[in-house]
C-alpha positions as CSV (number, residue, x, y, z in Angstrom):
1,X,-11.4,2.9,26.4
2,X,-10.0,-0.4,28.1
3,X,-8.6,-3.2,25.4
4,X,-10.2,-6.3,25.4
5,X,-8.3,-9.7,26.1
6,X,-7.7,-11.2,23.2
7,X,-6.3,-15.1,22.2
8,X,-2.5,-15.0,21.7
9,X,-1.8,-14.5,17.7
10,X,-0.7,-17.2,15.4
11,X,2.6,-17.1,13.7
12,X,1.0,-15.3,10.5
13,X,-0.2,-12.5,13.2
14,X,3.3,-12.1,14.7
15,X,4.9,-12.6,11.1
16,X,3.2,-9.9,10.1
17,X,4.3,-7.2,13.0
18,X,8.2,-8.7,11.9
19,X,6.9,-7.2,8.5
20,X,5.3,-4.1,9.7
21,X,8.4,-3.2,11.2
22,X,10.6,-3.7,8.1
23,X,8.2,-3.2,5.5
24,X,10.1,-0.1,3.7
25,X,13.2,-2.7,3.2
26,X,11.2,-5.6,2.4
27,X,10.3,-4.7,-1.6
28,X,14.1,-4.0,-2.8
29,X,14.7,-7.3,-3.8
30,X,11.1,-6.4,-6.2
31,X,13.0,-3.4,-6.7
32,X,16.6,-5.1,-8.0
33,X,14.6,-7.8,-9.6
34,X,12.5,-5.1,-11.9
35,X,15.6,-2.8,-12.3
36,X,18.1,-5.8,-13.7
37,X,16.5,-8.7,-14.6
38,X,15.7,-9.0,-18.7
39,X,15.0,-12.4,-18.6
40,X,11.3,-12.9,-20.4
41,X,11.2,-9.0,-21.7
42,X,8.8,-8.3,-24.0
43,X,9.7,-6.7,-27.1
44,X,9.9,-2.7,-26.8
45,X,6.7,-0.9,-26.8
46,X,5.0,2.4,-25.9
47,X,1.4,0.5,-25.2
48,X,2.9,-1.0,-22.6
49,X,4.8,1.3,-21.0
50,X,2.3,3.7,-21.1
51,X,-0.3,0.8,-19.1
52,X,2.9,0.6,-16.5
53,X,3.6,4.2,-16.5
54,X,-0.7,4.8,-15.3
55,X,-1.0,1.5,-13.4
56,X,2.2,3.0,-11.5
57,X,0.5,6.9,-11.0
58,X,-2.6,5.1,-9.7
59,X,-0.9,3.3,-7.1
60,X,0.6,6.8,-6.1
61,X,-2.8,8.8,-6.2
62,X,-4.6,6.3,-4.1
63,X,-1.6,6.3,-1.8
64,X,-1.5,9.8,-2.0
65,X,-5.2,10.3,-1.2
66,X,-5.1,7.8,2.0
67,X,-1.8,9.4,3.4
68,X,-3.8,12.8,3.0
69,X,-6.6,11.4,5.2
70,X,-4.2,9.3,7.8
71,X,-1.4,11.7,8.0
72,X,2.3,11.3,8.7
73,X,1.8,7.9,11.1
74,X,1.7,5.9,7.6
75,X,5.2,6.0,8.1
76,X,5.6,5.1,11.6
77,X,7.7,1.1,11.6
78,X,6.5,1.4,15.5
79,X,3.8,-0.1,17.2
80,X,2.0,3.6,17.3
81,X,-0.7,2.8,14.5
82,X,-2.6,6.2,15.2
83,X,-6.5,6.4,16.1
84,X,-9.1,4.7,13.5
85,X,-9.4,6.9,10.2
86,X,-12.8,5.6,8.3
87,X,-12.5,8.4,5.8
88,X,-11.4,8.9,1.9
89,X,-10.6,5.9,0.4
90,X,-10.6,4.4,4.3
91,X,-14.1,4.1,3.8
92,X,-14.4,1.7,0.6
93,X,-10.9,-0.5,1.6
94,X,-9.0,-0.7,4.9
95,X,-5.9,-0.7,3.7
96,X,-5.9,2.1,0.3
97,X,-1.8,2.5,1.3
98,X,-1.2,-1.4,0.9
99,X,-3.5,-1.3,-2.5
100,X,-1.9,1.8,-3.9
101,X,1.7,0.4,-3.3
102,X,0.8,-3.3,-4.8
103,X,-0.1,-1.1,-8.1
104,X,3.1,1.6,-8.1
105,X,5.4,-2.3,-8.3
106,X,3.3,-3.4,-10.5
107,X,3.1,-1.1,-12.8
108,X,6.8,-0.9,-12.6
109,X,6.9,-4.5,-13.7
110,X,5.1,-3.4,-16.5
111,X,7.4,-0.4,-17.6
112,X,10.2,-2.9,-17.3
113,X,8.6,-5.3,-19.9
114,X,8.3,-8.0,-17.1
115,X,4.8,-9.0,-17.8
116,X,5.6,-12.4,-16.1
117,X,7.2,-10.8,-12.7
118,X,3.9,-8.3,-12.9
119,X,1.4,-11.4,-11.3
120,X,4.8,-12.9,-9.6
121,X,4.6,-9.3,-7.2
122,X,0.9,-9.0,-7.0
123,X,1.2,-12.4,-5.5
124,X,4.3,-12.0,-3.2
125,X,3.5,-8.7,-1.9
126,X,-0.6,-9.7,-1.4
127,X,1.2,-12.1,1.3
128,X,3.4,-10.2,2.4
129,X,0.6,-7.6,3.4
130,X,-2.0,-10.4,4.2
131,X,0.5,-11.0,7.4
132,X,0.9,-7.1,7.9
133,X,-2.9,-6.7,8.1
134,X,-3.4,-9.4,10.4
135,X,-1.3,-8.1,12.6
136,X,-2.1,-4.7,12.5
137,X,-5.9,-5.5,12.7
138,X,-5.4,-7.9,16.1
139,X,-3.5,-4.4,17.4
140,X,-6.3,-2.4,16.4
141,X,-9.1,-4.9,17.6
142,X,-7.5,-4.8,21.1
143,X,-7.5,-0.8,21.6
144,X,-10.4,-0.1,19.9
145,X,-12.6,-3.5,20.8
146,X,-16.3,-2.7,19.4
147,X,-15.6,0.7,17.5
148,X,-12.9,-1.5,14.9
149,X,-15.3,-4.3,14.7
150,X,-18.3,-2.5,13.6
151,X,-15.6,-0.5,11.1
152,X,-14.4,-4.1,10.0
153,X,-17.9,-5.6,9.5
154,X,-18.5,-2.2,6.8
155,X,-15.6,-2.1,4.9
156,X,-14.2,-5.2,3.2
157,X,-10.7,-5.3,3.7
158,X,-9.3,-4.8,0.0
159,X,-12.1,-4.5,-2.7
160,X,-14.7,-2.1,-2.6
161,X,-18.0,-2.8,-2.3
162,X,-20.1,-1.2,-5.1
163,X,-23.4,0.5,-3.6
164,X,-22.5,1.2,-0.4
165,X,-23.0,4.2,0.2
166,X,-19.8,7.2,0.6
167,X,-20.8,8.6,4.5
168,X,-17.1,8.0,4.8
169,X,-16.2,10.0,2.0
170,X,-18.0,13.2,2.5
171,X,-15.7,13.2,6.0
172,X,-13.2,16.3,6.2
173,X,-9.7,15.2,6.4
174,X,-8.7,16.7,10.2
175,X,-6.2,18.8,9.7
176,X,-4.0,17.2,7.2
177,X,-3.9,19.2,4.2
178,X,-2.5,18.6,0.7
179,X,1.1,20.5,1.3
180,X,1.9,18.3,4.4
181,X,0.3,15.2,1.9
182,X,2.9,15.8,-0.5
183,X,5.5,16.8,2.1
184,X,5.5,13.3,3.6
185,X,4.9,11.4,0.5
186,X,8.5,12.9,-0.8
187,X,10.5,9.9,-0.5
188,X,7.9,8.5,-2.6
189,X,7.8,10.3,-5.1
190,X,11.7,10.5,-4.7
191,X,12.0,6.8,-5.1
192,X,9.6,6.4,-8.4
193,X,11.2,8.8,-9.8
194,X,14.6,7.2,-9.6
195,X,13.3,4.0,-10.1
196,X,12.5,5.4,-13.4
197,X,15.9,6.7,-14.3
198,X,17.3,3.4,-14.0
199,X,14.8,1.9,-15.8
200,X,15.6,4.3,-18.7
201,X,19.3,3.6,-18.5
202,X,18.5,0.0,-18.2
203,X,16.8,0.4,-21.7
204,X,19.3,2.9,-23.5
205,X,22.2,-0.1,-22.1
């Protein structure tokens, strides 16, 4: 299919494929922020690390479910977005990965007794992926053309629209099955994990 000329992007377009590129490094000052900071903690309690401790296994299973459906190119910090995937949780949001990492920090915040840092991230990292999108959208609008517009124009970009129907969802996952999921979500689950261990110690200090 040929791409379609397209107006040059704005800065926020070519801030965002800056961010694309970098966006694994881009949340450790979250991370060092959540991990040391006990400025504003809230006093100790297992309500709320339990909310933190779900909000952050939420983030993972929808991240989990979209890498299952898009494969190993989530990972990718190249230009090599993959071909259009309008199944799983692709069919109700456009960007499940982005939503399901904005709740793992989050719900980090949380664990850490940070209640104030908790809206602080949703707020930094909603712009930080606002600028990823746009970019990444303005790529996929100019190899695509017609086929990502008509996919744009029926699912919103980050919240679901109730009663719209699940065609999406009833689509097979090509190929991609749950033990190659969870092989190339490993240094996810690696880094919660360890973010966790130092939260602990951070506590027992």
């Amino acid at each position: 299919m040929p791409t379609e000329a397209l107006a040059p992007p704005d800065a926020t377009t070519r801030l965002g494929g800056w961010l694309f590129r970098h966006r694994t490094s881009l949340p450790l000052p979250v991370a060092i922020a959540i991990l040391t900071l006990r400025i504003g903690e809230a006093p100790p309690s297992p309500f709320l690390a339990g909310v933190g401790v779900g909000v952050t296994v939420i983030g993972e299973l929808v991240r989990l479910w979209g890498v299952h459906h898009i494969g190993a190119i989530s990972r990718t910090r190249s230009e090599r977005l993959g071909p259009l995937v309008a199944s799983g949780p692709f069919a109700l949001v456009r960007n499940p990965l982005y939503v399901g990492n904005i709740g793992i920090w989050v719900g980090f915040a949380l664990t850490a007794r940070l209640i104030w840092l908790a809206p602080v991230i949703l707020v930094l990292l909603a712009l930080e992926y606002h600028a990823i999108v746009r970019w990444e959208e303005t790529l996929l609008e100019s190899r695509l053309g017609q086929v990502y517009r008509d996919y744009a124009a029926r699912v919103p970009r980050w919240l679901p629209r109730v009663n719209r129907g699940d065609r999406g969802l009833r689509r097979a996952s090509e190929g991609f099955s749950w033990r190659a999921t969870l092989f190339t979500e490993r240094g996810t689950f690696i880094a919660i994990a360890l973010g966790y261990v130092v939260l602990w110690l951070k506590v027992r200090i």
